[in-house]
C-alpha positions as CSV (number, residue, x, y, z in Angstrom):
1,X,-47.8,22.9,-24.5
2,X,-50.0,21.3,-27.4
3,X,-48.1,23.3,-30.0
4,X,-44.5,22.5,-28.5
5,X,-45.1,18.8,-30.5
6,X,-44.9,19.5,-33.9
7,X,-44.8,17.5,-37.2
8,X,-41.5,17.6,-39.7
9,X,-44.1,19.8,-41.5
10,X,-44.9,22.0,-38.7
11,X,-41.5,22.4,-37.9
12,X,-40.3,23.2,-41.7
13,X,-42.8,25.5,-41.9
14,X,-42.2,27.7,-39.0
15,X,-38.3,27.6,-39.8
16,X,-39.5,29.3,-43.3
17,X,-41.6,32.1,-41.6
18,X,-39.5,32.8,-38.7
19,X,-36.9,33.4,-41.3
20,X,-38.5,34.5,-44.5
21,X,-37.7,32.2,-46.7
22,X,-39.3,30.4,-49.4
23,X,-39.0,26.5,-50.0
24,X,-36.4,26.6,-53.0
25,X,-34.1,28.8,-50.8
26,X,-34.6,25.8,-47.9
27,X,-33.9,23.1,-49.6
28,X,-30.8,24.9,-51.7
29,X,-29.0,22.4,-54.5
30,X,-28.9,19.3,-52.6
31,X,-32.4,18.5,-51.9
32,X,-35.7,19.2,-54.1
33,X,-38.2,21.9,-53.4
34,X,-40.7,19.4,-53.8
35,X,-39.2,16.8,-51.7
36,X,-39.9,19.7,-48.8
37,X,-43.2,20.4,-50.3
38,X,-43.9,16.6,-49.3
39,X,-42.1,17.4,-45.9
40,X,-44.4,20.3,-45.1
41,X,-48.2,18.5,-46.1
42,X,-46.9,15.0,-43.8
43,X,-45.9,13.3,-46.9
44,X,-42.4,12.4,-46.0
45,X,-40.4,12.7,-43.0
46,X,-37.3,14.4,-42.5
47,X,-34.3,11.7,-42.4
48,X,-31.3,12.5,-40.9
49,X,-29.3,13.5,-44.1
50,X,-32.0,15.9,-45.0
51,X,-32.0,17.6,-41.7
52,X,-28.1,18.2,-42.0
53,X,-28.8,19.6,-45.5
54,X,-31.7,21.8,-44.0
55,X,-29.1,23.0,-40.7
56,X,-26.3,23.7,-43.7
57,X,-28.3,26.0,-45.7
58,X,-29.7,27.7,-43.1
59,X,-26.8,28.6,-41.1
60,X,-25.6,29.7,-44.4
61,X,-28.3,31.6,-45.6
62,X,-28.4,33.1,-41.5
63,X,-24.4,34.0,-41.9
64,X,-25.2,36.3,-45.3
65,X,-28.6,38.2,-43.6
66,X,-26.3,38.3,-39.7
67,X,-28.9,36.0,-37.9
68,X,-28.0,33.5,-35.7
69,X,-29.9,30.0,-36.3
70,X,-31.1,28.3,-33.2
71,X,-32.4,25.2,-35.1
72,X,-30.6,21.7,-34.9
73,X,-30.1,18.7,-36.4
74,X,-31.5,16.9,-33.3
75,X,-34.3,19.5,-33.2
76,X,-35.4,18.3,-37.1
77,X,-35.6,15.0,-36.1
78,X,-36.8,14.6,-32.6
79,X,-40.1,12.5,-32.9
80,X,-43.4,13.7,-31.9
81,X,-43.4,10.9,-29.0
82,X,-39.6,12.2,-27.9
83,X,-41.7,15.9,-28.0
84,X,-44.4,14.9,-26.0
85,X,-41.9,13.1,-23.4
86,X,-40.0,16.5,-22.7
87,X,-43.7,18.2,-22.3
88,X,-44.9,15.5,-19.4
89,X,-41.0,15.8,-17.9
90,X,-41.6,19.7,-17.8
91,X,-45.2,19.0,-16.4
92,X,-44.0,16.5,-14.0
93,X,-41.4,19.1,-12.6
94,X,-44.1,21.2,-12.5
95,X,-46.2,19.0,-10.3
96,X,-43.3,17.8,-8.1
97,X,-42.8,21.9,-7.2
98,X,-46.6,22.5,-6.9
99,X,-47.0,19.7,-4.8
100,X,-46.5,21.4,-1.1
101,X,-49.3,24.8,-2.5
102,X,-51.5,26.0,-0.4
103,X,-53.7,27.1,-3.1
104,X,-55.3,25.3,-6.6
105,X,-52.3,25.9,-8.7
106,X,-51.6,22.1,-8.5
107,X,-54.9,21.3,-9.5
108,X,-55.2,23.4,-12.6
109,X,-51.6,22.6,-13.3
110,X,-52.5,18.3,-13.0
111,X,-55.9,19.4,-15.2
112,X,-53.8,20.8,-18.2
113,X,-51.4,17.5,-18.2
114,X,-54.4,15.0,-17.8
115,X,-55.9,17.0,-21.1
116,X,-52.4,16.8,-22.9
117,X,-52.1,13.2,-22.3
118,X,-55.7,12.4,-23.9
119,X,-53.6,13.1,-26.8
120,X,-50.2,12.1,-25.4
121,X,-50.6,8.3,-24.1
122,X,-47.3,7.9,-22.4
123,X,-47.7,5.0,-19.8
124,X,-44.6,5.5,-17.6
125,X,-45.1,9.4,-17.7
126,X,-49.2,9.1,-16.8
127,X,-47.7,6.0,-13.8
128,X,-45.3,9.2,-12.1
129,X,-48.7,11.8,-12.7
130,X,-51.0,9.6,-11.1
131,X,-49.3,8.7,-8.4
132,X,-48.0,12.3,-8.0
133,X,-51.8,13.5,-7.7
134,X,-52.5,10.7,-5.3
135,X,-49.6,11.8,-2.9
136,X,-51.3,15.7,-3.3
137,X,-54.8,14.6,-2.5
138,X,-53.9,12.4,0.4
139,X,-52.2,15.2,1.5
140,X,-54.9,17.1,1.5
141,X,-57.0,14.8,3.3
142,X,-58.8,13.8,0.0
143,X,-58.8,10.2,0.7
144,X,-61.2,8.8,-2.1
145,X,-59.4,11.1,-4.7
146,X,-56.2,10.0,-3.5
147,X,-57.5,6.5,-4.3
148,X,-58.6,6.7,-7.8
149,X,-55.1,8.4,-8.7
150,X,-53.5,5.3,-7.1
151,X,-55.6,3.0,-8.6
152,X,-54.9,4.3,-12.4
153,X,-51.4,4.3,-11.5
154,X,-51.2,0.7,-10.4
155,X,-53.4,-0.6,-13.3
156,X,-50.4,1.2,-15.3
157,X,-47.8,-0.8,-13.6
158,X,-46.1,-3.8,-14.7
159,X,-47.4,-6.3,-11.5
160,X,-45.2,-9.4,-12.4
161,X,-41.4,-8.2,-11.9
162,X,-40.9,-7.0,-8.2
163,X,-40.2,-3.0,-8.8
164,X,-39.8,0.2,-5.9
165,X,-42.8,1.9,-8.1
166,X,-45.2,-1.3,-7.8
167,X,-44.2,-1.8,-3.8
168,X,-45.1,2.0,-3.2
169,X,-48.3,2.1,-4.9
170,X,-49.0,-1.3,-3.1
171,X,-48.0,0.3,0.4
172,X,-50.1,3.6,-0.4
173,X,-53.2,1.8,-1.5
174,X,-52.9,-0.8,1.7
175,X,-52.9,2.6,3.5
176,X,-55.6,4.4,2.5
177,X,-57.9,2.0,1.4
178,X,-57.5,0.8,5.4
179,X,-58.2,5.2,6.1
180,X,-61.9,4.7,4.5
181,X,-62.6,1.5,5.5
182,X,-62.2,-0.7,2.6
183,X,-60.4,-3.3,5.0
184,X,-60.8,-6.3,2.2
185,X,-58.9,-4.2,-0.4
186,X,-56.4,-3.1,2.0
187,X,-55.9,-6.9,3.0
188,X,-55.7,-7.8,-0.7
189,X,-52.8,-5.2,-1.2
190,X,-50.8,-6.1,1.5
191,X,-51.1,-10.0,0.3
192,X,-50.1,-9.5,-3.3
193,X,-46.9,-7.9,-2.2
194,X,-46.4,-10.3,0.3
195,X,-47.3,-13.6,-1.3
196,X,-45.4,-12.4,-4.8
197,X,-42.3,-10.7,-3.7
198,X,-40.7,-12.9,-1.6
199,X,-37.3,-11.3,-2.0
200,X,-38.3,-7.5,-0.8
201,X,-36.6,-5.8,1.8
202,X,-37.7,-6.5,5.9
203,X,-38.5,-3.1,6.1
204,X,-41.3,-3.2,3.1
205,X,-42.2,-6.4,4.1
206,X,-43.2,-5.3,8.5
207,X,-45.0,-2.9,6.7
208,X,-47.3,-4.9,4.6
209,X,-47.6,-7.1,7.3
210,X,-48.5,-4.4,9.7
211,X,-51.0,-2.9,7.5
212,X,-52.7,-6.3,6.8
213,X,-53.0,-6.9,10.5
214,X,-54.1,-3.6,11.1
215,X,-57.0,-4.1,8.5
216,X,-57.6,-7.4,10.1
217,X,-58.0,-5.7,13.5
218,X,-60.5,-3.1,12.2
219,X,-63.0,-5.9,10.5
220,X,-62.8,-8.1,13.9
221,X,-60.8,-10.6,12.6
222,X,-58.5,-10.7,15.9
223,X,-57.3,-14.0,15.5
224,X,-55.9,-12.9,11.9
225,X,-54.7,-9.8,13.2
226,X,-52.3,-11.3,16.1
227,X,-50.7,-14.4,13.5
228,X,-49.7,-10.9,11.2
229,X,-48.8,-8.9,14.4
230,X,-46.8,-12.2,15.8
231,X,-44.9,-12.4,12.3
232,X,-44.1,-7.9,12.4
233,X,-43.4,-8.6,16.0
234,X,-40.4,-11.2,15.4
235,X,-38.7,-8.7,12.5
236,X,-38.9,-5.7,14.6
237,X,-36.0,-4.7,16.2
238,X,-37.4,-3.3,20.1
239,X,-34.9,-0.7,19.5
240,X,-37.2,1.0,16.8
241,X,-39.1,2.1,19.5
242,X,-42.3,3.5,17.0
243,X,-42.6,0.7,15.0
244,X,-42.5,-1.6,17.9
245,X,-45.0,0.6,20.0
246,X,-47.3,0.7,17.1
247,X,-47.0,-3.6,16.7
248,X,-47.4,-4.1,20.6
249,X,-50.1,-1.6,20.7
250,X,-52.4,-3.6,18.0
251,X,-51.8,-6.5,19.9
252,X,-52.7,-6.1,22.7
253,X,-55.6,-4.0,21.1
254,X,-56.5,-7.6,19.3
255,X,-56.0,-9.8,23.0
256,X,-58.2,-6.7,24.9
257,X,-61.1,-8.1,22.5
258,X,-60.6,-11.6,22.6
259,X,-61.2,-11.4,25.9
260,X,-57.5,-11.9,26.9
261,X,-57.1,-9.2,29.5
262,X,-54.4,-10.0,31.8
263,X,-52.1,-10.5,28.6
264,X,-53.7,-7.2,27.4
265,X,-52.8,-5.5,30.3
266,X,-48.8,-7.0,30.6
267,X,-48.3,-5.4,27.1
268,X,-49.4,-1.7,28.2
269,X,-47.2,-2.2,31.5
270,X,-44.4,-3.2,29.2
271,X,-44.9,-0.4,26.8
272,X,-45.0,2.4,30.0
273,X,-41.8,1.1,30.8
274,X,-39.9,1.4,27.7
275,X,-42.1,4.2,26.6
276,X,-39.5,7.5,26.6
277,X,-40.4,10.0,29.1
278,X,-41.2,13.1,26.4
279,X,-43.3,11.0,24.4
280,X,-46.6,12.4,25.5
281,X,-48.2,11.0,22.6
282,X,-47.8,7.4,23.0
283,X,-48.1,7.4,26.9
284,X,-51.4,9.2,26.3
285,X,-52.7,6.5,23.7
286,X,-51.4,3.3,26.3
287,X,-53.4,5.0,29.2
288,X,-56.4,5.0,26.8
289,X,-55.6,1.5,26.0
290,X,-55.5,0.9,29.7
291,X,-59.0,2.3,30.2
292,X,-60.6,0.3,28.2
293,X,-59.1,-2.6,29.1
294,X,-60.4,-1.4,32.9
295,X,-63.9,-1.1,31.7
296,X,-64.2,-4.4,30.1
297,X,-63.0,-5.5,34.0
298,X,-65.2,-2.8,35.6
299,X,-62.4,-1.0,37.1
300,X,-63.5,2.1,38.0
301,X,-60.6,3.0,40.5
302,X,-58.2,2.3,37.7
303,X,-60.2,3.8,35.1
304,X,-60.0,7.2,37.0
305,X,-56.4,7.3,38.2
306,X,-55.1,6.8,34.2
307,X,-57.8,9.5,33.3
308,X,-56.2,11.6,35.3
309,X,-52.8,10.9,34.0
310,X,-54.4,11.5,30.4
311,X,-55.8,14.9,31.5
312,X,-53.1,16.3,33.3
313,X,-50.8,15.3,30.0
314,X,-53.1,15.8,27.6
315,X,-51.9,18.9,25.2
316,X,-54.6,22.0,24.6
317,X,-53.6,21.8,20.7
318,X,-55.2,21.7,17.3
319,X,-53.5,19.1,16.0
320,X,-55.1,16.5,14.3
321,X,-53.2,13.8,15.8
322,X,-55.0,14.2,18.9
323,X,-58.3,13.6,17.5
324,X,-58.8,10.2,18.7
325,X,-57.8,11.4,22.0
326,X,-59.7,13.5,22.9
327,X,-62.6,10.9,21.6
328,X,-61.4,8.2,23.8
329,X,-61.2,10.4,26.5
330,X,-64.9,11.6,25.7
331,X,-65.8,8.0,25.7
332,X,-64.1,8.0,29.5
333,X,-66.3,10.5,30.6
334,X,-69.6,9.2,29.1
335,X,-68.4,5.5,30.1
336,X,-68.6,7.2,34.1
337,X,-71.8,9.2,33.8
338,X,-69.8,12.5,32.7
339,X,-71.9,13.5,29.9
340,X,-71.1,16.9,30.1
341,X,-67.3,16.3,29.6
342,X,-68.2,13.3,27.3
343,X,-70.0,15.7,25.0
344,X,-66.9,18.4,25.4
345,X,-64.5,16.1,24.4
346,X,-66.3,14.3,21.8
347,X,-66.9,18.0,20.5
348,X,-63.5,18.6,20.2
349,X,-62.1,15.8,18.7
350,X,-64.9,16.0,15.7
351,X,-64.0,19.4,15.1
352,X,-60.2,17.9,14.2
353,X,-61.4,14.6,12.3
354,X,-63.3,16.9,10.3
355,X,-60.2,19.5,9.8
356,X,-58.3,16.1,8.9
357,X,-61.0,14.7,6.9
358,X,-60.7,11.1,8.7
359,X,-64.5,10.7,8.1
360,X,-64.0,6.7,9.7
361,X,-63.8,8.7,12.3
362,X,-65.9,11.5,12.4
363,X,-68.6,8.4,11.8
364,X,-67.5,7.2,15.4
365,X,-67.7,10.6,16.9
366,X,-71.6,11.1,15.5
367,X,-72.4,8.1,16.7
368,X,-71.7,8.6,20.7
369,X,-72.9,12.4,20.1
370,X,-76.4,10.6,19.4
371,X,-76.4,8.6,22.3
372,X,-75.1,11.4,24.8
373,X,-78.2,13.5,23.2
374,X,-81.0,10.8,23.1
375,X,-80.2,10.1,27.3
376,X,-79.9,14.1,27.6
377,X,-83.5,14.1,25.2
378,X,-81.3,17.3,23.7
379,X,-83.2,17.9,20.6
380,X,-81.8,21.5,19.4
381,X,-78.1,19.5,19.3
382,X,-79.8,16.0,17.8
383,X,-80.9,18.9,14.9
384,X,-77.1,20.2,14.7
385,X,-75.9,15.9,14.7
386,X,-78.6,15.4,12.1
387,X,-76.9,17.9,9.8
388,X,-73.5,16.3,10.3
389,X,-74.5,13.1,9.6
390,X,-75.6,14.4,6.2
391,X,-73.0,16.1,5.6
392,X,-70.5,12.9,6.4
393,X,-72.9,11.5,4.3
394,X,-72.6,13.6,1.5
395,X,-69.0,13.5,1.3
396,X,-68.2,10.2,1.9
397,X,-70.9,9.2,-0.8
398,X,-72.3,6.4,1.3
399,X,-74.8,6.2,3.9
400,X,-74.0,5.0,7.6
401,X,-77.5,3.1,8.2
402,X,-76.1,3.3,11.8
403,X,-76.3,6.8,12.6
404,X,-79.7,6.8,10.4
405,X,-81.2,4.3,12.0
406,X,-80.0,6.1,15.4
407,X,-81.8,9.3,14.4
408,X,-85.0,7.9,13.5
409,X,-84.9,6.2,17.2
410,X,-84.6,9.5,18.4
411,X,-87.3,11.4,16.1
412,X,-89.6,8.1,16.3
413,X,-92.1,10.4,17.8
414,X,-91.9,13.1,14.8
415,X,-93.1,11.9,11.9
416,X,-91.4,15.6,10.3
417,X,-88.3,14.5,11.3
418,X,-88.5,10.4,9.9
419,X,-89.8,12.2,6.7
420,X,-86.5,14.3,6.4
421,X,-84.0,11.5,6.9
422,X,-85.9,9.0,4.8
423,X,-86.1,11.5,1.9
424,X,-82.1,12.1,2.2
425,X,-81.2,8.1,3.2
426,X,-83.5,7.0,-0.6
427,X,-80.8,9.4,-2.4
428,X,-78.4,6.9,-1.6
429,X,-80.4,3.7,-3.3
């Protein structure tokens, strides 16, 4: 791709050896030799005129020799930058059909543009890479990749003139920086769009909104969370059934921990209602809501009877989306003295965070293994945990002191053991 931008020299040269010809019989009566001597050592550039001479003698030197001449006047004096542009397009096309592989062509492919535009620094053409790789690694559950390519492409962006591109990174970056945990970057996404762009549309803005409220919610701000979920609440039509399940859902999520469980519970009795019948997904997630709205009230009755509803709905599947599922459903179990099903359950749903990569999960999931182990005094699984929570470790590039601390509770007796995990906890100092 490097050699497809070439100089007025490179390009005057090649003409000559792809068609024999010396540099008197190029330039013919109308222009010097030397003139494309200068041409050919970066001394002068080619001007339009000369480039019409050039095209004129040589598709009348290719008439007398029966050669067809490819070359154009537009060709001769297409810039090096105008090159370059073409190259990223053709890359970017490239990217765009690469982007659904299964294998690492899109990776090598994204390698050999990020080396061209070392050379090549095209702002609005690195902006649609970047933001193309983040969309591949998110995909690929590569959330912290997926970040940095967003990140380059929004300190790329113009931020003071309200644009689709700047929203989209904005929305993506409030995502994923919610999916790691990085709830005070999400927040700070979500309130630059919001507190700039007055005049974007209701749908961008419920979703900032949502996303800020849903960050909120996940650093135990409640009361924050429920004056964004009021606001996303009154723009919603109840017609958009997912949005609105999704709004009422963190609500009531935020009320359930305040303390406020009647109002709690008169949102999931709502949502049942309006819930459609082949939705197993969201009935399954409001009778998980449910049960721990019951266990703050020590319910047991009630906790059992929607257990039983989850159970007898609950899909055998491999999908991801079920992950917290079956967690909450562990957490049932373990919550009622089942550790047995607690630990099954709990089992299962780790095996799909870890196939999804959600590792805010995963961290969850590890953390009520522990517990279920340490009461069981299990010490052959605590060893198979202890390797998990290095290895969440390890890829998440940050220690949990949580589970760390939880380990060396366990292993307080074997100094071995406190050894191991103190060795692999100072890595991360």
């Amino acid at each position: 791709m490097e050699k497809l931008v070439m100089t007025d020299g490179e390009k005057i040269k090649n003409i000559r050896k792809k068609y024999n010809l010396k540099q008197d019989e190029i330039s013919g009566e109308d222009i010097t030799r030397n003139l494309i001597s200068e041409i050919e050592t970066n001394k002068a550039n080619i001007t339009k005129k000369t480039a019409e001479i050039i095209i004129k003698n040589l598709t009348e030197i290719g008439k007398k020799k029966g050669v067809k001449v490819t070359e154009t006047v537009d060709y001769l004096t297409e810039n090096q930058i105008k090159q370059a542009t073409k190259v990223l397009d053709d890359y970017i096309a490239e990217l765009k059909a690469l982007s659904i592989s299964k294998d690492n062509s899109f990776i090598g492919v994204l390698k050999d543009t990020e080396e061209f535009l070392i050379n090549w620094d095209i702002k609005e053409k690195k902006i649609i890479i970047y933001e193309l790789a983040g969309d591949y690694f998110y995909n690929q559950a590569e959330i912290y990749k997926s970040i940095s390519y967003y990140e380059r492409a929004l300190e790329l962006t113009n931020k003071i003139e309200l644009t689709e591109n700047l929203l989209t990174l904005l929305r993506k970056l409030s995502m994923v920086y919610g999916y790691i945990g990085n709830y005070s970057e999400s927040i700070k996404c979500c309130e630059f769009a919001l507190n700039r762009f007055l005049g974007m549309s209701k749908e961008n803005t419920i979703i900032f909104i949502y996303n800020s409220a849903v960050s909120y919610e996940r650093s135990k701000n409640f009361t924050n969370a429920l004056d964004m979920l009021n606001k996303a609440e009154q723009l919603i039509d109840e017609s958009d059934i997912h949005k609105y399940f999704k709004v009422l859902t963190t609500k009531a999520v935020c009320l359930k921990n305040l303390g406020n469980y009647e109002e709690a519970l008169e949102i999931y009795f709502k949502l049942i209602k309006i819930i459609e019948s082949n939705n197993i997904y969201m009935k399954l997630v409001t009778h998980i809501n449910l049960i721990n709205v019951y266990m703050k009230l020590n319910e047991t009755d009630n906790i059992i009877n929607s257990l039983k509803i989850i159970i007898n709905d609950l899909p055998h599947s491999d999908d991801v989306e079920y992950a917290n599922i079956y967690f909450e459903v562990g957490l049932t179990y373990k919550y009622l003295g089942d550790l047995k099903n607690g630990e099954n359950y709990c089992l299962k749903s780790l095996k799909l965070a870890k196939k999804q990569k959600d590792y805010f999960l995963v961290n969850k999931i590890l953390s009520s293994l522990i517990d279920i182990y340490n009461t069981l005094n299990d010490c052959d699984k605590m060893e198979d945990i202890k390797d998990e929570v290095f290895f969440l470790a390890s890829n998440e590039e940050k220690l949990s002191q949580k589970l760390i601390l939880k380990l060396v509770d366990f292993y307080s007796n074997n100094m071995k053991k406190i050894k191991e995990i103190t060795k692999f906890a100072l890595k991360f100092e």
